[in-house]
N, CA, C and O of each residue as an XYZ file, in Angstrom:
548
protein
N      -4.713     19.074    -44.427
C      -4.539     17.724    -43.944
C      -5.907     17.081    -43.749
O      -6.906     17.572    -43.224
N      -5.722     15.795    -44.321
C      -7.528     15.423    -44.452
C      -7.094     14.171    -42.940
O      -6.228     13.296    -42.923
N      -8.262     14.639    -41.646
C      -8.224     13.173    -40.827
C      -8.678     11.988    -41.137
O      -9.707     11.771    -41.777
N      -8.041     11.303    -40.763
C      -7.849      9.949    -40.586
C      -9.274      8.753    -40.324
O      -9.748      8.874    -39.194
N      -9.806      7.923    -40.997
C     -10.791      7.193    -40.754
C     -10.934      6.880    -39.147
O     -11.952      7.176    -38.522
N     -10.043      6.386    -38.687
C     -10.077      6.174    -36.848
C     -10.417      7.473    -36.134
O     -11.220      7.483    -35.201
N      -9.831      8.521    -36.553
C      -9.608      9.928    -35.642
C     -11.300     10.242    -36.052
O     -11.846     10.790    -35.094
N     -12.166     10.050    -37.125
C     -13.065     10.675    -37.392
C     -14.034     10.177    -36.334
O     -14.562     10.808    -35.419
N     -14.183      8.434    -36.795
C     -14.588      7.168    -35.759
C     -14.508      8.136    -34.517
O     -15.586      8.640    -34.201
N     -13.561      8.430    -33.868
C     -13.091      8.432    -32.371
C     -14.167      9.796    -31.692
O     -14.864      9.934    -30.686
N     -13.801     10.653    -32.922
C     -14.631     12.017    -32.746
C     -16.209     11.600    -32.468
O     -16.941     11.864    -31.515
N     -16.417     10.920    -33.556
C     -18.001     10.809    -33.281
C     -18.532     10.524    -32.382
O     -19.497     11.052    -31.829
N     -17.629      9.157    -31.995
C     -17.925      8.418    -30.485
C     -17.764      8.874    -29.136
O     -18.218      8.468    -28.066
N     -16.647     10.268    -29.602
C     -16.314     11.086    -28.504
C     -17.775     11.739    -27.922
O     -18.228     11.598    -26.787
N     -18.459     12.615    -29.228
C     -19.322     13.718    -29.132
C     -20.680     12.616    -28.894
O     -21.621     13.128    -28.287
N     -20.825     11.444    -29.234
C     -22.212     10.567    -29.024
C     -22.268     10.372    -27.889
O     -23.414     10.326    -27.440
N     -21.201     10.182    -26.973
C     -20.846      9.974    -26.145
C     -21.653     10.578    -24.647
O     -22.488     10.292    -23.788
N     -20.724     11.581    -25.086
C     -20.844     13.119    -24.340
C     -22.633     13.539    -24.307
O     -23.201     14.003    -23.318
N     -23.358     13.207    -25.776
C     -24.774     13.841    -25.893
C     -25.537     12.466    -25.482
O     -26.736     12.715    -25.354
N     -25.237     11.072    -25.227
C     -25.585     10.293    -24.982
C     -25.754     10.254    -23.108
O     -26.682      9.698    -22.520
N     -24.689     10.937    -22.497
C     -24.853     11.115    -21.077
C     -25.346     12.189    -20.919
O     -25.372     12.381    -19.704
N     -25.825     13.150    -21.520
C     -26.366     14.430    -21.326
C     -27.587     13.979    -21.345
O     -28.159     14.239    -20.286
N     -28.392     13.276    -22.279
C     -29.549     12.637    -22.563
C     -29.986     11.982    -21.495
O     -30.982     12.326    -20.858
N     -29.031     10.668    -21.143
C     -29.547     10.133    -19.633
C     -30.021     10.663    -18.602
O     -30.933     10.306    -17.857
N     -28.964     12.051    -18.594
C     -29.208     12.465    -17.813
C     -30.310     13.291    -17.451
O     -30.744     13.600    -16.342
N     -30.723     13.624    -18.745
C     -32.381     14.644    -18.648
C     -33.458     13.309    -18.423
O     -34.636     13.587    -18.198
N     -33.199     12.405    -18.462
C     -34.310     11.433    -19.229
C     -34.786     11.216    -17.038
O     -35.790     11.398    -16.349
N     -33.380     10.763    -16.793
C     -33.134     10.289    -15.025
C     -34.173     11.388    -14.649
O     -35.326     11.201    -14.258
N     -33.401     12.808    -14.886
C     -34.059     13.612    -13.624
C     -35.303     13.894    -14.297
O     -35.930     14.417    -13.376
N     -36.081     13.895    -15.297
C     -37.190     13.928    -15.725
C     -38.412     13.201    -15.177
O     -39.479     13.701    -14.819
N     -37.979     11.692    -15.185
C     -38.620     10.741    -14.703
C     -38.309     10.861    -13.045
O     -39.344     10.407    -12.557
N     -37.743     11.100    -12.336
C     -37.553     11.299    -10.884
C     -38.720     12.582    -10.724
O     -39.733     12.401    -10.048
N     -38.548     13.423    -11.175
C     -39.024     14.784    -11.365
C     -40.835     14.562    -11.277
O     -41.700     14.988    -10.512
N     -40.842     13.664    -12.494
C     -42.771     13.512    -12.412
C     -43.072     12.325    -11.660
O     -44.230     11.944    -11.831
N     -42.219     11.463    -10.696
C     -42.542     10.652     -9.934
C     -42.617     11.186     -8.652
O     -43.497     10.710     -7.936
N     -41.753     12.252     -8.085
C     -42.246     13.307     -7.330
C     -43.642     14.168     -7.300
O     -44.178     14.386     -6.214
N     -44.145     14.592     -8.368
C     -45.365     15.015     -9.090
C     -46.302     14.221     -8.245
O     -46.928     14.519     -7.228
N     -46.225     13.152     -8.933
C     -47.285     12.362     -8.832
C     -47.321     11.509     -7.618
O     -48.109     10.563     -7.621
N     -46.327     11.788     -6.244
C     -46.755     11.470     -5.552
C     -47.070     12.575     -4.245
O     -47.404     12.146     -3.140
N     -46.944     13.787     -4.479
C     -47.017     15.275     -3.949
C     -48.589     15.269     -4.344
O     -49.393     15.728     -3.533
N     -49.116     14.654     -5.824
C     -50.319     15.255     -6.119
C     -51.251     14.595     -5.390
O     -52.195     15.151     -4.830
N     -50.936     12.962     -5.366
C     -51.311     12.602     -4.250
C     -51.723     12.822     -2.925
O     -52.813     12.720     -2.361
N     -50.432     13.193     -2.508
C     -51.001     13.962     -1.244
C     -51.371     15.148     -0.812
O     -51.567     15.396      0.378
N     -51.497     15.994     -1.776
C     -52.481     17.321     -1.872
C     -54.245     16.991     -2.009
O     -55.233     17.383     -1.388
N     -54.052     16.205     -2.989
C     -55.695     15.547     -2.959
C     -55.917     14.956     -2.277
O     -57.093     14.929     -1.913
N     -54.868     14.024     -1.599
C     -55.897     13.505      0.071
C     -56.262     14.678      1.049
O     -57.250     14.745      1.781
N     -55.021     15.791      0.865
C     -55.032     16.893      2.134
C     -56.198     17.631      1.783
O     -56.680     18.154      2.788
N     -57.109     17.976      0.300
C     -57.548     18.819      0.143
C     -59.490     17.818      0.616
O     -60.582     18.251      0.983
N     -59.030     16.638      0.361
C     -60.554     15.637      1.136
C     -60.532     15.926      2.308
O     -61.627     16.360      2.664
N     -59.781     15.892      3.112
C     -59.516     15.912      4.466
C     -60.136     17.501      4.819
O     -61.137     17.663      5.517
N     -59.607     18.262      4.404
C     -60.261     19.791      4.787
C     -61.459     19.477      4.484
O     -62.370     19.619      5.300
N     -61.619     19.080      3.469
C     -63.665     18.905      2.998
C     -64.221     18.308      3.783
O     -65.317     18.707      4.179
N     -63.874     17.604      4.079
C     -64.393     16.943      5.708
C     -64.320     17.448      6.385
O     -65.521     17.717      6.375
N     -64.005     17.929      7.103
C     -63.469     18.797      8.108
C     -65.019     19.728      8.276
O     -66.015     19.811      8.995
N     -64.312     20.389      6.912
C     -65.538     21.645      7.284
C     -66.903     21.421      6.543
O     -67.606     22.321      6.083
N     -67.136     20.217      6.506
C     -67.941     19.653      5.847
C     -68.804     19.645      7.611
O     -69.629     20.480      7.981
N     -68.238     18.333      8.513
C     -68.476     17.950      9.632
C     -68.638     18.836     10.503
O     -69.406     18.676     11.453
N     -67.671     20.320     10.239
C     -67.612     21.192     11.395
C     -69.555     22.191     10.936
O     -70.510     22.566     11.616
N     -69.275     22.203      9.777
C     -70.413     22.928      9.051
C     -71.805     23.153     10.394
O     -72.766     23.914     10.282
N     -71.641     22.664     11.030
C     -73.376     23.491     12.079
C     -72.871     24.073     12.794
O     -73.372     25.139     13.151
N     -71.494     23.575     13.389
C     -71.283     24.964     14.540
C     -70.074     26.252     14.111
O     -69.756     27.104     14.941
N     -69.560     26.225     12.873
C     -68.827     27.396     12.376
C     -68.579     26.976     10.763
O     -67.975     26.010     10.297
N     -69.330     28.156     10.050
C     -69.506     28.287      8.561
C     -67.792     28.915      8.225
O     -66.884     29.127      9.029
N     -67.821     29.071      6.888
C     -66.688     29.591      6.037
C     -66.328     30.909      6.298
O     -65.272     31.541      6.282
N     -67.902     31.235      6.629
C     -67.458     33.162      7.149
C     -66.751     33.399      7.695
O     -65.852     34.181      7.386
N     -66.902     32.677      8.978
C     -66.576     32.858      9.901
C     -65.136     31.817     10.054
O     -64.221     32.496     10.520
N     -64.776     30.614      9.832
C     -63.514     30.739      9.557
C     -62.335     31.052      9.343
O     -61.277     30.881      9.949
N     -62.872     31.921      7.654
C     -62.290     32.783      7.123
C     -61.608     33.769      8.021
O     -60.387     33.724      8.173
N     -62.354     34.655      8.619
C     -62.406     35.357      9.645
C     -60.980     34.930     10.996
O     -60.098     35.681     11.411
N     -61.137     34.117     11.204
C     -60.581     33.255     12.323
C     -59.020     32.983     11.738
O     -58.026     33.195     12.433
N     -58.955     32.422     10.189
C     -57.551     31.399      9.913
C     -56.981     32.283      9.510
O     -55.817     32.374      9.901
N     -57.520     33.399      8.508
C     -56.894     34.657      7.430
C     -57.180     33.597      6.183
O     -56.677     33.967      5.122
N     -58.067     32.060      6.126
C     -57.769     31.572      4.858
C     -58.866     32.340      4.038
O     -59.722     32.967      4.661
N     -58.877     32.314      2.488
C     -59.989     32.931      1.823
C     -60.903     32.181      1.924
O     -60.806     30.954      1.939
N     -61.892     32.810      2.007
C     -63.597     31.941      1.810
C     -63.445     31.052      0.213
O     -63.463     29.877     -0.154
N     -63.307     32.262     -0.348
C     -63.307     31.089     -2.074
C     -62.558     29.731     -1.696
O     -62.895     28.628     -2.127
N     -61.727     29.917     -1.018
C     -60.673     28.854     -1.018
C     -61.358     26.841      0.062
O     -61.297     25.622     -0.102
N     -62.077     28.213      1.362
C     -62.598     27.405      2.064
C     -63.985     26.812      1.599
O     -64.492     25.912      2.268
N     -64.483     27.196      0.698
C     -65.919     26.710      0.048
C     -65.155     25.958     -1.121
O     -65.973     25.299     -1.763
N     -64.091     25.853     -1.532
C     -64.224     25.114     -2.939
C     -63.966     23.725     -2.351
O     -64.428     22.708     -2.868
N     -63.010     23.726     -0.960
C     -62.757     22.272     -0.432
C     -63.805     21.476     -0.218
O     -64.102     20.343     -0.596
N     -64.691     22.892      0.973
C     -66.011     22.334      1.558
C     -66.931     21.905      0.100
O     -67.636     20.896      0.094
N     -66.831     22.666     -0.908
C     -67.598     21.905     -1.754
C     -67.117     21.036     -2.217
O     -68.058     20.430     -2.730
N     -66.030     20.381     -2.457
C     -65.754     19.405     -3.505
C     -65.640     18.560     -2.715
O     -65.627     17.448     -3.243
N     -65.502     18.549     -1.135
C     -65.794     17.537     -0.343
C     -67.258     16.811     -0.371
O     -67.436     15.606     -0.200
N     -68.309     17.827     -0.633
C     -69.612     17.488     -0.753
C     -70.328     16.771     -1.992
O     -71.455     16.279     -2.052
N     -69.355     16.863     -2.932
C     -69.801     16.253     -4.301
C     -69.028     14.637     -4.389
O     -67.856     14.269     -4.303
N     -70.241     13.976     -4.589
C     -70.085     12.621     -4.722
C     -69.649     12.945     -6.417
O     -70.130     13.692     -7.269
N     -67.907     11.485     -6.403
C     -67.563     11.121     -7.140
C     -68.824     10.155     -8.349
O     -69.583      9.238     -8.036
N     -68.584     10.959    -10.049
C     -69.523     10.059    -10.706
C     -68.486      8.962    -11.135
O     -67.410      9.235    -11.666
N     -68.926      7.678    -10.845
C     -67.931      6.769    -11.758
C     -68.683      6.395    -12.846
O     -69.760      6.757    -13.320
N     -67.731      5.467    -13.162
C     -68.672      4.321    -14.806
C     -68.199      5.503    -15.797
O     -67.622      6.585    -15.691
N     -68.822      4.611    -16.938
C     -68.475      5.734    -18.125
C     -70.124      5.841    -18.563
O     -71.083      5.140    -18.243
N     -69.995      7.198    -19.557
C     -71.842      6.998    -20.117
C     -72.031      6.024    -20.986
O     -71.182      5.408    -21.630
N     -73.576      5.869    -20.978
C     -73.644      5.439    -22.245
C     -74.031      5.808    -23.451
O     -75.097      6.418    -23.375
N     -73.627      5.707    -24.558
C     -73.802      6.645    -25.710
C     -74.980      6.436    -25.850
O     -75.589      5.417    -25.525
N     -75.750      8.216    -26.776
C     -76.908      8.285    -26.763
C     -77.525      6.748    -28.106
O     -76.997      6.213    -29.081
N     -78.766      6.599    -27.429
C     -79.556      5.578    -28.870
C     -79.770      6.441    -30.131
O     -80.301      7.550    -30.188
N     -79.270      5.735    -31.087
C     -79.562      6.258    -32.574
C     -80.541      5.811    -32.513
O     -80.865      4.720    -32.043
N     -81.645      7.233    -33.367
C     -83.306      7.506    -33.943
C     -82.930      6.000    -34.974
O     -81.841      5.638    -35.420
N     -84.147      5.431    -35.093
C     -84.262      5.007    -36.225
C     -84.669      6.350    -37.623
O     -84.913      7.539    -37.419
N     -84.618      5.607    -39.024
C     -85.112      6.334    -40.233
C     -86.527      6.220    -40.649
O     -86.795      5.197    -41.279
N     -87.529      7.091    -40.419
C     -89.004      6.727    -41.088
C     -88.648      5.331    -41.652
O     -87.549      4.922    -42.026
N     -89.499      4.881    -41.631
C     -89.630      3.613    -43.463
C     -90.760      3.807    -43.780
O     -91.468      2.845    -43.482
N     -91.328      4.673    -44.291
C     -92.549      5.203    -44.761
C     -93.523      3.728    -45.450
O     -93.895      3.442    -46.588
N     -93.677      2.994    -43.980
C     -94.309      1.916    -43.789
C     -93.654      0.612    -44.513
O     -94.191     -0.492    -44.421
N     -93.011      0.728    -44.901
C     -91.774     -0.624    -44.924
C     -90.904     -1.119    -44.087
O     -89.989     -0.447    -43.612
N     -91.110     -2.361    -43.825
C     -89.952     -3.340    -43.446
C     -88.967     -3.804    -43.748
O     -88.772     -4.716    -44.551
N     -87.829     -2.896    -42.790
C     -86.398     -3.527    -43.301
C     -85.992     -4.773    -42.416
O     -85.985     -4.794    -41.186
N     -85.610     -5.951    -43.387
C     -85.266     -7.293    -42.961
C     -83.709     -7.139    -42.411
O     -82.982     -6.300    -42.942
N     -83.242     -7.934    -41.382
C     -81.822     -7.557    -41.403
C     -80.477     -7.751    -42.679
O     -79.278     -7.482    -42.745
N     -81.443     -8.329    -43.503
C     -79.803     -8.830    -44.380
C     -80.389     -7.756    -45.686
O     -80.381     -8.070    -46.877
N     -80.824     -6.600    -45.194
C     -81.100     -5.555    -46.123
C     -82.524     -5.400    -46.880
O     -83.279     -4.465    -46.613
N     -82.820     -6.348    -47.803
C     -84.187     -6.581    -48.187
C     -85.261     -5.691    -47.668
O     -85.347     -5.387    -46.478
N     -86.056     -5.292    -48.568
C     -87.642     -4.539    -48.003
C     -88.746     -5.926    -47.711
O     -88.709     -6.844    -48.531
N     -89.500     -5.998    -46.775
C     -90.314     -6.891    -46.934
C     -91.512     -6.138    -47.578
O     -91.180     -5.138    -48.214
N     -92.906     -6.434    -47.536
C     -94.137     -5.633    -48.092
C     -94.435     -5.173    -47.159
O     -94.201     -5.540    -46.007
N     -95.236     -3.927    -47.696
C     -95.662     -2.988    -46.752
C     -96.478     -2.922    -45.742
O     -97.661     -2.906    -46.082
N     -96.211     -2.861    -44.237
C     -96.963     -2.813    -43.285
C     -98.197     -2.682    -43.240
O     -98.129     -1.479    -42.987
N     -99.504     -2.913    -43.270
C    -100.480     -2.378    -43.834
C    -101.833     -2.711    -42.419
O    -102.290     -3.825    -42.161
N    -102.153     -1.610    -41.826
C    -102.792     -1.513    -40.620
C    -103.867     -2.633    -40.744
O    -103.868     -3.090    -41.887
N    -104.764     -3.204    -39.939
C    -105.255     -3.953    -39.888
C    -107.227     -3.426    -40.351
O    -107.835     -2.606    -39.662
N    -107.620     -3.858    -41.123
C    -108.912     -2.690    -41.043
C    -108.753     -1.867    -42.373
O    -109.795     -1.525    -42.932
N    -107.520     -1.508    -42.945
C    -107.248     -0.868    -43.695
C    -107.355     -1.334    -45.309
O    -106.804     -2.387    -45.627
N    -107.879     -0.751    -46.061
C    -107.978     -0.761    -47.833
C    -106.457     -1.800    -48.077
O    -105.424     -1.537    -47.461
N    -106.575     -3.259    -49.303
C    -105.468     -3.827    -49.224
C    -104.966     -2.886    -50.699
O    -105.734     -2.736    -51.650
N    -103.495     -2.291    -50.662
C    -103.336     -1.407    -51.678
C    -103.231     -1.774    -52.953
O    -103.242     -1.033    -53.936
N    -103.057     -3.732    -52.893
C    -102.642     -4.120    -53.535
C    -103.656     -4.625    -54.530
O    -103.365     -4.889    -55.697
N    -104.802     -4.739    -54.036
C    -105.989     -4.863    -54.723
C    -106.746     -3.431    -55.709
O    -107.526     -3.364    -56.659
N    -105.982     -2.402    -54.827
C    -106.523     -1.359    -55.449
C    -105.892     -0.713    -56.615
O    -106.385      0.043    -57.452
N    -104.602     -1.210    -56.481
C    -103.411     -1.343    -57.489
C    -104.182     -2.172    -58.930
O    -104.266     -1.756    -60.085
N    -104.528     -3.087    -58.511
C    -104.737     -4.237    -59.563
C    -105.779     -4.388    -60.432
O    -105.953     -4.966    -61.504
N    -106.861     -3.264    -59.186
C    -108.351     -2.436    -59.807
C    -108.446     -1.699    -60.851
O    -109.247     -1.655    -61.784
N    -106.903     -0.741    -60.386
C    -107.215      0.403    -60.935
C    -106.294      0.101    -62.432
O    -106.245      0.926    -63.345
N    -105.312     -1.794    -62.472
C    -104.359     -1.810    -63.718
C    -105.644     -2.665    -64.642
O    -105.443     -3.030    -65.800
N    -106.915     -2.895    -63.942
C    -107.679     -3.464    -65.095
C    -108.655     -2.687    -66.176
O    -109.239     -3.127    -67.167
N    -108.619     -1.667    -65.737
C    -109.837     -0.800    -65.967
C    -109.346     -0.428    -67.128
O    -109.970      0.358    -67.840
């Protein structure tokens, strides 16, 4: 028995259906999911400034050693706050390094490409005469 153009229709729309609310539904708790994230991460990185301060400020009258000692927290743990409390944020972006210029083995490049004539020190033999010396001879 071959089904029916409607019954096929109905199926599809049945099963699109069905994978169409399954979809929403990952898409919902996905996006709920990393909006939680991101506001937990939030407040771990304020909590983790706040310790840096802390033992940043407390730092002359009781070190990490001794902390440590005191909370059961790890030293690694209590020096990475205390340090990253201590490191000033870099902002801005860099700036890219300057490109070398290319020798011009004493030529002038014009901007619209062109060589001009050759640089020629002041004091110095004109080459062009010696050129012209040496095309008469």
């Amino acid at each position: 028995m071959v089904t029916s153009e409607d019954e096929i229709t109905r199926r599809l729309q049945e099963t699109d259906s069905a994978r169409s609310a399954r979809r929403a539904h990952a898409a919902t708790t996905v996006g709920e999911l990393a909006r939680r994230h991101a506001e937990l991460a939030g407040q771990l990185a304020e909590l983790e400034r706040e310790l840096g301060d802390t033992l940043t400020s407390a730092g002359d009258v009781i070190d990490v050693d001794e902390l440590s000692q005191v909370t059961d927290i790890p030293v690694t743990d209590l020096a990475r706050w205390r340090d990253h409390a201590a490191k000033p944020r870099r902002g801005g972006k860099r700036k890219p390094p300057t490109r070398k210029q290319k020798p011009t083995n004493g030529k002038e490049f014009r901007h619209d490409g062109t060589v001009a004539a050759p640089i020629v020190p002041s004091g110095a033999p004109d080459s062009t005469a010696v050129a012209a010396g040496a095309a008469s001879t």
